[in-house]
C-alpha positions as a LaTeX table, in Angstrom:
\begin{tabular}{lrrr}
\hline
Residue & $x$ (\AA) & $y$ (\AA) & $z$ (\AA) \\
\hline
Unk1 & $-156.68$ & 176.43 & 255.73 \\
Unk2 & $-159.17$ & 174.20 & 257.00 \\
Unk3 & $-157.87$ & 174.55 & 260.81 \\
Unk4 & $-158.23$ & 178.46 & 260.55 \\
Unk5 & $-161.90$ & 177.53 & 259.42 \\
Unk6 & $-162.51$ & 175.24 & 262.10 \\
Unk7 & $-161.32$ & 177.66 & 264.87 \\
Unk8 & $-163.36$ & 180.46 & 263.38 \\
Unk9 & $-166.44$ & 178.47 & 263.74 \\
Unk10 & $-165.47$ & 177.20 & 267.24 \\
Unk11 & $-164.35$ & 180.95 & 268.22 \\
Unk12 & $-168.01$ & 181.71 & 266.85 \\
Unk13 & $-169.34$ & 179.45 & 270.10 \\
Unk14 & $-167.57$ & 180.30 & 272.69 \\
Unk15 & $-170.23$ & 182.02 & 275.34 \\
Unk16 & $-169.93$ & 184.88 & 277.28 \\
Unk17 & $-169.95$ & 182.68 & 280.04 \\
Unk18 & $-167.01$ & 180.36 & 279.07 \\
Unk19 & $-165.06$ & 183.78 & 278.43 \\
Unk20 & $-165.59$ & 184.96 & 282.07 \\
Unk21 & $-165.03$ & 181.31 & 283.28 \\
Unk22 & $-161.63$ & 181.53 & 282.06 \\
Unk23 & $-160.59$ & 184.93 & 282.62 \\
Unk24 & $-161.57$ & 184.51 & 286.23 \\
Unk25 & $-159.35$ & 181.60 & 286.22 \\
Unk26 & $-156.24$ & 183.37 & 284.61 \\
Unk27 & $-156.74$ & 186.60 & 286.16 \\
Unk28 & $-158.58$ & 186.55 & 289.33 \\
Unk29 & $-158.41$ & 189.73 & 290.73 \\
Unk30 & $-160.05$ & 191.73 & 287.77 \\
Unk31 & $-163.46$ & 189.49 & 288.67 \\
Unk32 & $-162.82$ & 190.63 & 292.56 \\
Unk33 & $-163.82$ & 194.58 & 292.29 \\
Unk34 & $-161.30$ & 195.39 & 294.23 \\
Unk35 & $-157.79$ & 196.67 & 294.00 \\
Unk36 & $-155.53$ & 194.53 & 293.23 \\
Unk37 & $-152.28$ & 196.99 & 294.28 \\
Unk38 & $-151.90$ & 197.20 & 290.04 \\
Unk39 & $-152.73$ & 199.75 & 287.81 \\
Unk40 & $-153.72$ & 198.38 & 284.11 \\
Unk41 & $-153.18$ & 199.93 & 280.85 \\
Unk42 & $-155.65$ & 198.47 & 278.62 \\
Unk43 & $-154.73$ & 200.27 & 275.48 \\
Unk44 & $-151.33$ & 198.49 & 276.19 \\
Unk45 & $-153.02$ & 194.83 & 276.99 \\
Unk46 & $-154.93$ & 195.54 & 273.36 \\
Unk47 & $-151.55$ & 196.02 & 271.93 \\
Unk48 & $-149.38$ & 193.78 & 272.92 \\
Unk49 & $-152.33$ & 191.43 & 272.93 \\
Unk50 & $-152.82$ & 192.02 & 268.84 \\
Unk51 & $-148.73$ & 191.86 & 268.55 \\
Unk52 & $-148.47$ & 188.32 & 269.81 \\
Unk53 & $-151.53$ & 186.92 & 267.95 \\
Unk54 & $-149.71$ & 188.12 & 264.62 \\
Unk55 & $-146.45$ & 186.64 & 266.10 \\
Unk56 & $-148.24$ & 183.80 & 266.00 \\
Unk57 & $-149.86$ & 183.57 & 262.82 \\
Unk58 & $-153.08$ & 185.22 & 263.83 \\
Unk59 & $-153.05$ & 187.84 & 261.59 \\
Unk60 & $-156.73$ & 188.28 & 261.66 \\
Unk61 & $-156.57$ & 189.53 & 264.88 \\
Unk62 & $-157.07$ & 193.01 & 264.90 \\
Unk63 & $-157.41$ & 196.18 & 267.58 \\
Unk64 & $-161.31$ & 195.96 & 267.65 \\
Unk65 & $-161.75$ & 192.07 & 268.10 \\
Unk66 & $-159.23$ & 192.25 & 271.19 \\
Unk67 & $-160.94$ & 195.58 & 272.44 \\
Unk68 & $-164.39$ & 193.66 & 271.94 \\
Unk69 & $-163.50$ & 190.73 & 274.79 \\
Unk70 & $-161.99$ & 193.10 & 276.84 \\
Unk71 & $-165.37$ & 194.99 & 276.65 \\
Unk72 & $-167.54$ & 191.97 & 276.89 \\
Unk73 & $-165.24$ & 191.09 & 280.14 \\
Unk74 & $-164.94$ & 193.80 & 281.92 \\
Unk75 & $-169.24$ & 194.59 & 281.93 \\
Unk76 & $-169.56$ & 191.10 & 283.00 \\
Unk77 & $-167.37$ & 191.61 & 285.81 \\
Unk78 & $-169.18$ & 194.84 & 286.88 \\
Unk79 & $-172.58$ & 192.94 & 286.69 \\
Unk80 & $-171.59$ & 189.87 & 289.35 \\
\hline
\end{tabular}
């Protein structure tokens, strides 16, 4: 139990900054404003988002965490 502690408390650091860092890196054209020729179903990302964290043992991983980055993403990709 003491690695699900540890990655709660590490989750608990990780800046809004590092999140964009590597979203920008894994997906590149959400950060771009433009179009990138594909249309995105978010409530669909959330889902199958949440479905493989519980495939994976994450079962803490809920709807309104995943929701939550997405969130915090997507307004700092409309402020740059």
């Amino acid at each position: 139990m003491n690695a699900v502690e540890n990655i709660n408390l590490s989750w608990n650091e990780v800046t809004d900054k590092c999140l964009k860092g590597v979203w920008n890196n894994i997906w590149p054209d959400i950060g771009k404003g433009g179009d990138s020729g594909h249309s995105v179903d978010l409530n669909r990302i959330v889902e199958e988002t949440v479905e493989l964290a519980k495939q994976t043992s994450l079962d803490e991983v809920n709807v309104e965490d995943v929701e939550k980055i997405v969130e915090v993403f997507l307004m700092m990709s409309l402020r740059n």
